[in-house]
C-alpha positions as CSV (number, residue, x, y, z in Angstrom):
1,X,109.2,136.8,91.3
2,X,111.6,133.9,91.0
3,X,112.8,132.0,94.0
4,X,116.3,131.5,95.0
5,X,117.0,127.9,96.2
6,X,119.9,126.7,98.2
7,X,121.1,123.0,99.0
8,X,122.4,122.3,102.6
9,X,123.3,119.5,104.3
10,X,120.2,117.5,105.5
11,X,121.7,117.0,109.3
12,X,124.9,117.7,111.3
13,X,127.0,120.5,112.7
14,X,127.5,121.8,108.5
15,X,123.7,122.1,108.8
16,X,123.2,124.0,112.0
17,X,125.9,126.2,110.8
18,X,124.3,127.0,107.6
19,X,120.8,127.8,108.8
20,X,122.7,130.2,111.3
21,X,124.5,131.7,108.7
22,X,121.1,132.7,107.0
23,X,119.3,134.2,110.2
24,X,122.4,136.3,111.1
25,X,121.7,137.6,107.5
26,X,118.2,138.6,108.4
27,X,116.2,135.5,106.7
28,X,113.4,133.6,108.5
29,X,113.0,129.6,107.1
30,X,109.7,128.5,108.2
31,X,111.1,124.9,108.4
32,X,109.7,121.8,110.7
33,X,111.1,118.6,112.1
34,X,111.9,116.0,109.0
35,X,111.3,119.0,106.2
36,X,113.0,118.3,103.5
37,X,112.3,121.9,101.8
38,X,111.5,125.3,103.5
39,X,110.8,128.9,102.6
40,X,111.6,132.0,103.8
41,X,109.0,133.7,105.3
42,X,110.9,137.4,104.1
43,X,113.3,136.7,101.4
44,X,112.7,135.0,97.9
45,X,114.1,132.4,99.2
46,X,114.0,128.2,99.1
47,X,116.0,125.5,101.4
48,X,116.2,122.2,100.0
49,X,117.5,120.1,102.5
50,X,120.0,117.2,100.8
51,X,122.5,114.5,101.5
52,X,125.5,116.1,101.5
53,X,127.3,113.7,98.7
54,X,124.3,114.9,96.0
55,X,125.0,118.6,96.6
56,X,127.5,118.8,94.0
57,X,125.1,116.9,91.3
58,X,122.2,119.5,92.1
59,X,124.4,122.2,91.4
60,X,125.8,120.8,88.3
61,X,122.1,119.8,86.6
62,X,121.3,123.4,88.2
63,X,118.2,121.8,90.4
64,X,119.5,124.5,92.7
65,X,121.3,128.0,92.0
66,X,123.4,127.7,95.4
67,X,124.9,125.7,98.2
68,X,126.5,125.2,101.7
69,X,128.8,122.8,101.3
70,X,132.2,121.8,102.2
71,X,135.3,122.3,99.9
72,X,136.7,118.9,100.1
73,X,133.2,117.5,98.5
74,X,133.7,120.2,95.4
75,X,137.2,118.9,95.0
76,X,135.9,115.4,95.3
77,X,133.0,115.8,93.3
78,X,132.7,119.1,91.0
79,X,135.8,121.1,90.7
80,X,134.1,123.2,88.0
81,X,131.8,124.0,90.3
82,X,132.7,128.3,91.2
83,X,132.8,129.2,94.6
84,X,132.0,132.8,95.7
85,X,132.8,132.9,99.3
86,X,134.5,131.1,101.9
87,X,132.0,130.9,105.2
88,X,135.0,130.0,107.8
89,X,133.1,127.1,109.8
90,X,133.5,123.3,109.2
91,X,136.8,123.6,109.1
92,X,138.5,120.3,108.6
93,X,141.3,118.7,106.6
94,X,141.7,115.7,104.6
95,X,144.2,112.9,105.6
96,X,146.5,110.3,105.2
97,X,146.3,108.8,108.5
98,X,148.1,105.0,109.4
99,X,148.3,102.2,112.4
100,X,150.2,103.7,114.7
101,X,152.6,100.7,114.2
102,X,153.1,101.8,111.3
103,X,156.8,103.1,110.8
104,X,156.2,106.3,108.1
105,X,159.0,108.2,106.7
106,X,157.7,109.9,103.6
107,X,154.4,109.2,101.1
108,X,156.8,107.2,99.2
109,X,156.2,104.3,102.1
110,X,152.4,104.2,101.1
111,X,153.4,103.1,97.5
112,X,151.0,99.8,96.7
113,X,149.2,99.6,99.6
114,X,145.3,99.5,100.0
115,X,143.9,102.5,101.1
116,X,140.4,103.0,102.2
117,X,138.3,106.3,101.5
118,X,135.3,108.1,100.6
119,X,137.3,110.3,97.9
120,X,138.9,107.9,95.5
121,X,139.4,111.3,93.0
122,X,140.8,113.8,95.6
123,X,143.4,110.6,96.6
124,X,144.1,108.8,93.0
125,X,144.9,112.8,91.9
126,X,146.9,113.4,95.3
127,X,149.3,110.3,94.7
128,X,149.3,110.7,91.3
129,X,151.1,113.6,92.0
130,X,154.2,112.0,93.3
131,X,154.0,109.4,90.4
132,X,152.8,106.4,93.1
133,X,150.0,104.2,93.0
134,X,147.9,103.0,95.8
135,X,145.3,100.2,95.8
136,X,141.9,102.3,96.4
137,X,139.1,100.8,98.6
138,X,136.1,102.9,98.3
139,X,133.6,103.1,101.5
140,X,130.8,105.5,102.2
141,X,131.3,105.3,105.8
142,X,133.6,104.4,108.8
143,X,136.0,104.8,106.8
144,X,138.1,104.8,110.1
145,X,137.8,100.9,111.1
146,X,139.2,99.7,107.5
147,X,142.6,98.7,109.3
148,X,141.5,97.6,111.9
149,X,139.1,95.0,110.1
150,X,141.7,94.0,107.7
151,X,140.5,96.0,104.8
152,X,142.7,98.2,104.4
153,X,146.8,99.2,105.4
154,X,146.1,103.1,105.7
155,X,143.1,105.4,105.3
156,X,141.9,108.7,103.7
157,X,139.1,110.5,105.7
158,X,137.8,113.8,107.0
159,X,139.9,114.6,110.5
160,X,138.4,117.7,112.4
161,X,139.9,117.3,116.1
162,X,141.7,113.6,115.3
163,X,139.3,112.4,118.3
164,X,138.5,109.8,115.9
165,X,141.9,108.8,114.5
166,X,142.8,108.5,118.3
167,X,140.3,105.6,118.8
168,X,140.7,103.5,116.0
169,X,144.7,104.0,116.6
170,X,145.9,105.5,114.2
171,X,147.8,108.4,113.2
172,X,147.7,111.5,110.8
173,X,151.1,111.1,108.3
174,X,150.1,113.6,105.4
175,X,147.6,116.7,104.7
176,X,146.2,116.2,101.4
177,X,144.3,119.4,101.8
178,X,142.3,121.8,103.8
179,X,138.5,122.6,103.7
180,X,136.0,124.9,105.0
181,X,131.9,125.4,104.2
182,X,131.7,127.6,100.9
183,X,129.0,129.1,99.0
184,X,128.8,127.4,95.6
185,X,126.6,128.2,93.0
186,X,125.3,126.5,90.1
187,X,126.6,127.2,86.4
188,X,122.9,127.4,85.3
189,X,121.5,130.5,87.0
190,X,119.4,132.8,85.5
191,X,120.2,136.6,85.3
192,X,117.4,137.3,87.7
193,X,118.5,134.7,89.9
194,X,121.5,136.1,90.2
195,X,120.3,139.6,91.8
196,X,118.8,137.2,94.1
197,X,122.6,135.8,94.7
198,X,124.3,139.1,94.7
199,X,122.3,139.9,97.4
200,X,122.6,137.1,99.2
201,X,126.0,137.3,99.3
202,X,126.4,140.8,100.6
203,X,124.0,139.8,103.6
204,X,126.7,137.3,104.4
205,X,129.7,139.4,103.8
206,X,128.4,141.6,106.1
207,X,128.0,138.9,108.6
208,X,131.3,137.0,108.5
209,X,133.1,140.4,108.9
210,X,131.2,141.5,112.1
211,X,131.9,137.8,113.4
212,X,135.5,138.4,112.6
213,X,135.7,142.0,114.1
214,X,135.1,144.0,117.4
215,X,134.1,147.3,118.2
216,X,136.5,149.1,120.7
217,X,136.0,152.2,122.3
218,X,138.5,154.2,124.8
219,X,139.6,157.4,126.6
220,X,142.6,159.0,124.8
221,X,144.6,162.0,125.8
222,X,144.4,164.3,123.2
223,X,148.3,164.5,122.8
224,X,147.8,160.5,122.3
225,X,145.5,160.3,119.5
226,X,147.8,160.4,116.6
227,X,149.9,157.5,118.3
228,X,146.8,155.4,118.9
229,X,145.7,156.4,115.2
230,X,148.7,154.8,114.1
231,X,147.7,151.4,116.1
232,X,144.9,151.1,115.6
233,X,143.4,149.5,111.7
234,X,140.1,151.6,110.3
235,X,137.6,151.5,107.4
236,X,138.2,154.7,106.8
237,X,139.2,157.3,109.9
238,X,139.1,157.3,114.0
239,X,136.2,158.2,115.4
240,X,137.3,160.8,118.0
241,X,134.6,162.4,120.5
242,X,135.1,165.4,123.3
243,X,134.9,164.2,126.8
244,X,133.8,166.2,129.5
245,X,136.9,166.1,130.7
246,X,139.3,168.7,129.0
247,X,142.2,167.2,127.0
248,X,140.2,163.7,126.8
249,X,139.0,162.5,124.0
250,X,136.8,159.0,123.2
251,X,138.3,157.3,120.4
252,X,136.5,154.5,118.5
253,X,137.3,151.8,115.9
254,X,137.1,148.4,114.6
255,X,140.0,145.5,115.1
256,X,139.9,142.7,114.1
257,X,139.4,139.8,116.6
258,X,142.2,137.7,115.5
259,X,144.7,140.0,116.5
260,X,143.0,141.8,119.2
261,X,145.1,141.4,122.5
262,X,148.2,142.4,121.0
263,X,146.6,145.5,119.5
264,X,145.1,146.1,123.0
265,X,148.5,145.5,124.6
266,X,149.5,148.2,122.5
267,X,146.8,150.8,123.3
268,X,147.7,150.5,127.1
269,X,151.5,150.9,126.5
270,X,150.4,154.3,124.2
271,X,148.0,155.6,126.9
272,X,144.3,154.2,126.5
273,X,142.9,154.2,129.4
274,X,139.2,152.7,130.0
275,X,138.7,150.5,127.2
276,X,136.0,148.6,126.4
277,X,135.3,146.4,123.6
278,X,131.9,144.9,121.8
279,X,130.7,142.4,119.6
280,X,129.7,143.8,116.1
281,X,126.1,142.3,115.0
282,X,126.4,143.5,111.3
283,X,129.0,145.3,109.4
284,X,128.2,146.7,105.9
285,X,131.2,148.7,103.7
């Protein structure tokens, strides 16, 4: 049988993240300390273990079928490149970011001026946009201290919390855009390799929609249950069970977390009494 392998980042937060991702989706890595590939103990299934700027290479050359990885790099590196599903961790933006000295009033007051970065694509394309050049100073890292050091007037970096922009003072002026960990997969796979994919991919669909809902359960009045049916978002129908207590029913569902006090605000003002609500392990449709 043919082995799936995946590319994730060798080490940091993006890398934790994606070797959660795959145990929520039921896949043991038998993986040590300084591994730089692992299998799976239960899935056909191989980790390779890479420096995140080379991700986009190995799926391009089709060394591996799939990766973690984050948007920005894909932009940066291999637009072609076809994502199949956004994860919704490592969330981040890239920035313009200046001294805070600096007196900004629109991009036209970067116009000329040296800017530091680790994506001279994603920023040449950005300002070409507005028909401006900028004098780009490509660095692989601490990217951050350019101003400070005389390097550069103004910067273009990853900003997550702007903890880091805060110490080096200096301030975010534009969003050039907005990334997240994706799945990518290489334009070389194999039809059987694929299956592999596909079901891959459900495993994690499954998982980022129980992280992204909650179970709720209540006590309804009978006479309520068509109002609360009409708050309340399903797959399909309400579940509705017969309480001991004549004229109660038990009414369950699924909401989704990101809107969940205001729906249970409503359930209280419609007559739910008792609610309780529970974290979802898995959820397949």
């Amino acid at each position: 049988m043919s082995t799936l392998k995946i590319a994730i980042q060798k080490s940091g937060r993006l890398n934790e993240d994606s070797i959660q991702i795959l145990r929520d989706c039921g896949i043991s890595i038998n993986n040590g300390n300084d591994q730089l590939k692992a299998e799976a103990s239960n899935f056909p299934l191989e980790v390779l273990y890479l420096r995140n700027s080379d991700i986009p290479q190995y799926l391009i050359d089709g060394v591996v079928d799939l990766a973690i990885v984050g948007d920005n790099l894909l932009v940066e590196k291999a637009k072609h490149i076809e994502v199949i599903q956004k994860l919704g961790f490592s969330k981040c933006k890239v920035s313009v970011a200046v001294p805070k000295t600096f007196e900004y009033n629109s991009i036209q007051d970067l116009a000329g001026l040296r800017i530091a970065t680790s994506y001279p694509n994603t920023v040449t394309e950005y300002f070409n946009s507005f028909g401006l050049t900028v004098d780009i100073h490509q660095i692989s890292g601490s990217v951050e201290i350019a101003p400070n050091i005389g390097l550069a007037d103004a910067i273009v970096d990853i900003v997550s919390s702007g903890s880091t922009l805060f110490k080096n003072n200096l301030k975010e002026v534009e969003v050039i855009l907005k990334s997240e960990a994706v799945l990518a997969v290489s334009p070389k796979v194999s039809p059987e390799i694929q299956k592999h994919i596909d079901t891959l991919k459900f495993r994690i669909q499954s998982v980022l929609r129980a992280r992204n809902s909650k179970y709720i359960l209540m006590n309804v009045p009978n006479d309520k249950i068509e109002a609360i049916g009409k708050i309340l978002p399903v797959l399909r129908s309400l579940t509705v069970l017969p309480l001991a207590q004549e004229g109660w029913s038990s009414v369950h569902s699924v909401i989704d977390k990101d809107t969940f006090w205001d729906v249970i605000d409503q359930l209280k003002e419609a007559g739910a009494e008792g609610i309780l609500v529970c974290p979802i392990e898995k959820m397949v449709l």
